[in-house]
C-alpha positions as CSV (number, residue, x, y, z in Angstrom):
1,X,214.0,163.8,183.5
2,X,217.0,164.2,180.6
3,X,215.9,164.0,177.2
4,X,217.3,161.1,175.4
5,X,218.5,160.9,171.7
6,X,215.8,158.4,169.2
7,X,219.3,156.6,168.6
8,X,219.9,155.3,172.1
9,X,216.9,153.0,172.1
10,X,216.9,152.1,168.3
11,X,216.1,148.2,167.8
12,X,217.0,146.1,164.7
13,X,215.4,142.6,164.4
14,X,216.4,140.5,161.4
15,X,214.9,137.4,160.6
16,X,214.3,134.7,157.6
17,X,210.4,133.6,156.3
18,X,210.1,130.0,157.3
19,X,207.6,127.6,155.6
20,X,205.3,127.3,158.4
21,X,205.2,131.7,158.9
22,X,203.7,131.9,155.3
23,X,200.2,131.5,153.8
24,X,198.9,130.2,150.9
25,X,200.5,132.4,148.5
26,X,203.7,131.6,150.0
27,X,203.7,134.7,151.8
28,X,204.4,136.0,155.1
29,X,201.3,136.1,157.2
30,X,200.3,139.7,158.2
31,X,199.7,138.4,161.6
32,X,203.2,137.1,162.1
33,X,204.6,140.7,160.7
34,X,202.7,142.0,163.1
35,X,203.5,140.2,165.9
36,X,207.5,140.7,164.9
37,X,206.9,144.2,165.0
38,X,205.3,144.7,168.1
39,X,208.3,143.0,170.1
40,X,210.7,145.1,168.4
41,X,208.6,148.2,169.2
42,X,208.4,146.7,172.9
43,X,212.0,146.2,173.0
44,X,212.5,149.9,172.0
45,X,209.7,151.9,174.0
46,X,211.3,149.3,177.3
47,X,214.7,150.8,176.0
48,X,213.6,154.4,176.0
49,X,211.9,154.4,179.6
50,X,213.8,151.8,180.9
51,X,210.2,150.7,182.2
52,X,207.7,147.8,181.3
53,X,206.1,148.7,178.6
54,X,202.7,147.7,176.8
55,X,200.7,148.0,173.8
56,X,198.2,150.5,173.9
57,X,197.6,151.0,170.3
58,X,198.6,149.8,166.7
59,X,197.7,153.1,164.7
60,X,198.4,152.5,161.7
61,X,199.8,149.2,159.3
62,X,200.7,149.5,155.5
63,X,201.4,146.3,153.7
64,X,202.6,147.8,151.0
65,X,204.5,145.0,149.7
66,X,204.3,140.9,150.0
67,X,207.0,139.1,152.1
68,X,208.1,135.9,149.8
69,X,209.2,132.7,151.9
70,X,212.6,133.1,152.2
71,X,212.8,136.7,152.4
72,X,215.6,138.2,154.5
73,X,213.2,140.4,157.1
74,X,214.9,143.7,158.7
75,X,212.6,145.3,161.2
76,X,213.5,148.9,162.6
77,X,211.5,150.1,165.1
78,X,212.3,153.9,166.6
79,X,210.8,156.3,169.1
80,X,209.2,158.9,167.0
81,X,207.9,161.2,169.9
82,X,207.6,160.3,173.5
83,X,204.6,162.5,175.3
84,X,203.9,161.9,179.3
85,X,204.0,158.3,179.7
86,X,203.3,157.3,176.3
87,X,205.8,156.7,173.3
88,X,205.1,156.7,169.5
89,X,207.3,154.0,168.0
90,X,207.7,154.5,164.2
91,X,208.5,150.9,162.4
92,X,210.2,150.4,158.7
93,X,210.3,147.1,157.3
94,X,212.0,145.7,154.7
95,X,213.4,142.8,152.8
96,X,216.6,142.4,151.0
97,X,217.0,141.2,148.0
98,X,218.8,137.4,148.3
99,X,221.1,138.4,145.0
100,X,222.3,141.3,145.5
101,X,221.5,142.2,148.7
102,X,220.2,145.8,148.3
103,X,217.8,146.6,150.8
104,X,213.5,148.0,149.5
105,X,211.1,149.1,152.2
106,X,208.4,146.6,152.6
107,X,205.9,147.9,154.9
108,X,205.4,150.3,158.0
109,X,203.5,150.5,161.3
110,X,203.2,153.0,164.3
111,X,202.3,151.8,167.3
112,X,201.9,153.8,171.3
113,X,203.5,152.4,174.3
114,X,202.6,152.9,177.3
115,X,205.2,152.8,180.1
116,X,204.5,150.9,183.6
117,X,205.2,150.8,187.2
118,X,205.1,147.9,189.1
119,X,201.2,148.0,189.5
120,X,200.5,149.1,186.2
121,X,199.9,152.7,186.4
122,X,201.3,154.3,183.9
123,X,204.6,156.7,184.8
124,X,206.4,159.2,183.2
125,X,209.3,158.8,180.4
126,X,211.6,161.1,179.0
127,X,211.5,163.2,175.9
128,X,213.1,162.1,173.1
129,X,215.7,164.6,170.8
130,X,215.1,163.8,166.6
131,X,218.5,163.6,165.6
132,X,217.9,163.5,161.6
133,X,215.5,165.0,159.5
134,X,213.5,162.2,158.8
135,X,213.3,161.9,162.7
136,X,212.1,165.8,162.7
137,X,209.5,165.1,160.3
138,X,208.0,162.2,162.1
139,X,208.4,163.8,166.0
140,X,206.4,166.6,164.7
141,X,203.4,164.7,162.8
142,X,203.3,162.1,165.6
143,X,201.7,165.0,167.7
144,X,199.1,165.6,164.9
145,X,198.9,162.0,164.9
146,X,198.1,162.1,168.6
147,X,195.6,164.6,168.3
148,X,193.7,163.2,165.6
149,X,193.2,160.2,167.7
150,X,192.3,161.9,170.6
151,X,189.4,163.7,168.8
152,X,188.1,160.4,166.9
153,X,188.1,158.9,170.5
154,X,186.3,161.7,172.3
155,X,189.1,162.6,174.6
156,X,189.4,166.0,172.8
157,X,187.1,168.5,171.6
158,X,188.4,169.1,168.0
159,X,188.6,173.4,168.7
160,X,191.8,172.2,171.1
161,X,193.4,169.9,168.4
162,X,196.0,173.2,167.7
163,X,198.3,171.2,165.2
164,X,195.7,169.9,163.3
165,X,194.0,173.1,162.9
166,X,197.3,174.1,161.7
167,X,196.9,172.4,158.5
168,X,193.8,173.3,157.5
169,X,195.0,176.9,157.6
């Protein structure tokens, strides 16, 4: 199976904070920024494999920053590392300022994909090739990233978790 470039399944989703998506404060609900995030990181794991493509896992959220009604929303959501049939998807958020339209990150989320066959087994996808260096940096952690969850789960003995030994070397 050809490798594929993160660029050719990149997925931008922008969106405005309506009254009814915010909470008391007037902002965003985290629920609702999650949800946004997960189609976009369907929308780019589906575009990657070219398969059906479900959540397995949201492994990490920051909420770094508050999401004012209003807010012009930008979601960018990129394969960070794809492994056998799985796919790290790496999301930035962020909102742009309504005056002058500059653009600050918000938040960020990584979530795995798993991609489908017609029964629901899951199937192989293709390798992805980091194009910049921030793409680099976060292909290469995602397979600490993997490991880590691996041992926490009981899947892996932490003595095999090579790149995580790495660091503590």
């Amino acid at each position: 199976m050809k490798p594929k470039l993160v660029s050719e399944s990149v997925t931008v989703v922008t969106d405005l904070v309506l009254p009814g998506e915010t909470n008391p404060l007037n902002n965003l609900f985290g629920g609702e920024l999650l949800a946004r995030m997960d189609r976009a990181a369907s929308i780019t794991a589906r575009r990657h494999s070219r398969r059906v493509c479900v959540t397995a896992s949201v492994n990490h959220v920051a909420f770094n920053r508050a999401i004012p009604l209003g807010s012009v929303v930008t979601i960018e959501a990129r394969i960070s590392r794809a492994f056998n049939s799985s796919m790290e998807v790496f999301i930035d958020v962020w909102i742009e300022d309504r005056e002058s339209g500059v653009k600050n990150k918000a938040n960020e989320a990584i979530y795995t994909f798993v991609a489908v066959d017609e029964t629901g087994r899951p199937i192989a996808v293709p390798q992805i090739v980091p194009e910049t260096e921030l793409e680099t940096e976060r292909f290469e952690a995602a397979l600490r990233r993997k490991q880590l969850s691996l041992v926490l789960a009981g899947k892996m003995k932490p003595s095999e978790a090579t790149e995580l030994k790495a660091l503590f070397k």
